[in-house]
C-alpha positions, -999 to +999 in steps of 0.1 A: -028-134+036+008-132+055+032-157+035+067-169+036+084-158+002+117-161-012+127-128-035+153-151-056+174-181-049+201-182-019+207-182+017+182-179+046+179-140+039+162-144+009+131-153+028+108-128+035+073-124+049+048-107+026+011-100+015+003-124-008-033-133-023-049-166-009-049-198-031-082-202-046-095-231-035-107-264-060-138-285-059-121-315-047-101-297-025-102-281+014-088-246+028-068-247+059-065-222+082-031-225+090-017-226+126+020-247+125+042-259+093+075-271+094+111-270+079+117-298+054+153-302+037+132-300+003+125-265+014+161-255+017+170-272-015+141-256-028+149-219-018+185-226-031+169-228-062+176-266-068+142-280-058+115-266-081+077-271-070+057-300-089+038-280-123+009-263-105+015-263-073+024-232-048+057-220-053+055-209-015+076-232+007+062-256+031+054-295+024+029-297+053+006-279+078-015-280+103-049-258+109-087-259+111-112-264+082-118-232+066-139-239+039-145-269+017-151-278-019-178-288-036-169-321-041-147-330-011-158-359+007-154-363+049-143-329+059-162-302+072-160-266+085-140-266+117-124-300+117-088-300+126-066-313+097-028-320+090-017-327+054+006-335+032+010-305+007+030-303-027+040-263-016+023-232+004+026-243+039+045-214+049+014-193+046-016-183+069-036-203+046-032-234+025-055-258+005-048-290-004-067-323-020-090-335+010-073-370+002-041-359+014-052-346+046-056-369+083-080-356+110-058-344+141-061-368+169-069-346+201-033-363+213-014-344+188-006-299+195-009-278+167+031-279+163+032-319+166+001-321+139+024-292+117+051-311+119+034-350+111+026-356+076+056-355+057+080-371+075+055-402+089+039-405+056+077-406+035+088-429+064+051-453+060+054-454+021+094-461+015+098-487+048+064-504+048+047-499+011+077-499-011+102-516+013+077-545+031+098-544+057+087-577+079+073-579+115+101-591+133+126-579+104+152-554+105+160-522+093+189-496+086+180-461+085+203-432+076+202-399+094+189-413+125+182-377+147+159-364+110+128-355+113+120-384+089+142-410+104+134-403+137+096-408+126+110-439+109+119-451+141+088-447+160+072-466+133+094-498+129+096-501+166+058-501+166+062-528+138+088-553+162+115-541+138+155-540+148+163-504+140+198-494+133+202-457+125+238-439+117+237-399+131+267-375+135+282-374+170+282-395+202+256-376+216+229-376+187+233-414+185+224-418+221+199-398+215+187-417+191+186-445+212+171-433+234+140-429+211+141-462+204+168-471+181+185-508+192+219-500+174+232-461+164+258-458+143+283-425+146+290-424+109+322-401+117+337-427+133+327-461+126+318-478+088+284-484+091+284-516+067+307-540+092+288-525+124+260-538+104+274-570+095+288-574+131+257-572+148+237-596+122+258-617+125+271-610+088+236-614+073+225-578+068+192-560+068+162-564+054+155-529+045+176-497+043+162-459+040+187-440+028+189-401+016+226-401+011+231-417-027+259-423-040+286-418-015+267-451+002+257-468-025+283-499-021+286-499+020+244-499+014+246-529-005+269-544+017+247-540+046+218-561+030+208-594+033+199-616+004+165-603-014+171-571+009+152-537-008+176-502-004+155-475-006+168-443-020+150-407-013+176-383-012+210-370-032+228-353-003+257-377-013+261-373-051+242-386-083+266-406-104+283-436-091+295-472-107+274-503-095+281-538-098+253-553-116+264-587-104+257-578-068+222-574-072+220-606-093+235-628-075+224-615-036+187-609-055+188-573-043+160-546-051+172-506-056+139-483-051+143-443-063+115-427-046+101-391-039+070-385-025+060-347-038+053-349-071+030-383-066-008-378-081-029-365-055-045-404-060-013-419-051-013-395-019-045-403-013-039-441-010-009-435+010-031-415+036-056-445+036-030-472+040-014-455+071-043-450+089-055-487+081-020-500+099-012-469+127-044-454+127-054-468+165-017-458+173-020-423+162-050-420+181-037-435+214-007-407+214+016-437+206+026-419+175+038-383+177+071-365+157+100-357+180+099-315+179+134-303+186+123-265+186+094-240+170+097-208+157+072-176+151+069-176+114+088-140+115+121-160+126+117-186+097+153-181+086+168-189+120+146-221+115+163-225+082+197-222+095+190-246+126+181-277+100+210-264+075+234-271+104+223-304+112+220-295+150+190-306+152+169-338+162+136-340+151+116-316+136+121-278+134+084-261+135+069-230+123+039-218+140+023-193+118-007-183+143-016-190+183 
């Protein structure tokens, strides 16, 4: 099969496309037939050599796809030959073929295009299991999320605002925060201009949020903190920011505060499983009804998949970035 591979660590002309053999497929597990993936920042991280696949998975990039049934195992349960499926993958989406666990995979609503469904599972599913399973964020309750024009935190957003939730957002620029606001957002915050911990405060009236999403790390760890209300849950996912930093143990003692590391990857194919049950127990009907669909900022032929890599590396983008592998 045509694959996506990366000859050795480094910039977007390490990628290639190449023969490779097809993944054999498990008994508990489903082949795709691969029409649309998409570009994840893992996947950059991971062709710079700094995000290594979980033990035993693909080492072909790609976190999720979307295709058509091409064969299933002998003990998958609820899929057949021919049904179209998006899932969540652990590596090998950038590939004409991929197989996955049939618990990580959602049927495609007939609301969702192969390059919406290619470009779903990651970032609703990270959004769903950080804001709503690990974070509880309330009906009615409010919520920061960083990196506001992301594929995941505009998914994020389409979520909490089905939920009743206040979204604020930070994004780079004057024009990605309206655009974010215009997607729903009810406060966007340029974080080259403005400190996003006293717009917070300001328009809480100096109680803070329930919930925050963050991907940055460090280099917010104390304006994050700040931006919470009492018993509010900070959610980390992401390092872009730095690792290390000092912390105030006091803070979270005396404003009850809860600090969540998460990744969503390298989860048991049972965790992933649940995850995929859960969100279509809560947004199941809205996925159905086209309430719920990723915001695709632009797709590219598989053959161009280092121009797709530069366009997220710049962070000129808003939304997802797809990959269509076949027509």
């Amino acid at each position: 099969m045509k694959a996506v591979v990366c000859e050795r660590p480094g910039g977007e002309e390490v990628l290639k496309i190449a023969e490779v053999p097809a993944p054999k497929l498990g008994p508990e597990e489903i082949r795709i037939r691969v029409y649309a993936t998409s570009v994840n920042r893992a996947d950059i991280l991971q062709r710079q050599g700094l995000y290594p696949p979980p033990p035993g998975a693909s080492e072909i990039l790609g976190l999720e796809c979307a295709g058509e049934v091409a064969e299933v195992g002998t003990r998958v349960q609820g899929w057949k030959v021919g049904d179209r499926a998006m899932a969540l993958l652990p590596g090998g989406g950038y590939a004409e073929e991929a197989v996955v666990h049939y618990g990580s995979a959602l049927p495609i609503p007939p609301a969702l295009t192969w390059e919406e469904a290619g470009a779903f599972p990651e970032v609703f599913l990270t959004a769903f299991l950080n804001l709503f399973l690990l974070g509880r964020v309330p009906a009615g309750g409010t919520a920061l999320v960083h990196g506001g024009g992301s594929g995941v935190g505009t998914a994020a957003t389409t979520l909490l605002k089905l939920h009743d939730v206040r979204v604020f957002v930070t994004a780079g620029g004057a024009d990605k925060c309206a655009r974010c606001r215009q997607h729903g957002a009810d406060v966007a915050i340029d974080y080259r201009s403005a400190n996003f911990a006293e717009v917070v405060r300001e328009h809480t009236q100096g109680a803070g949020v329930d919930v925050i999403l963050d991907h940055i790390g460090a280099k917010y760890l104390e304006p994050n903190l700040q931006s919470l209300r009492n018993d509010g849950r900070l959610i980390i996912i992401g390092l872009m920011g730095g690792a290390k930093t000092e912390l105030n143990l006091a803070t979270l003692l005396a404003r009850r505060l809860t600090l969540i590391g998460s990744t969503l990857r390298t989860r048991s194919v049972e965790d992933k499983a649940e995850i995929v049950r859960a969100f279509r127990q809560r947004f199941g009907a809205d996925l159905e009804a086209g309430r719920i669909r990723p915001v695709i900022d632009s797709v590219f032929p598989l053959e161009q998949v280092a121009e797709a890599h530069r366009r997220v590396q710049s962070s000129q983008h808003f939304g997802k970035v797809v990959l269509r592998v076949r027509s």
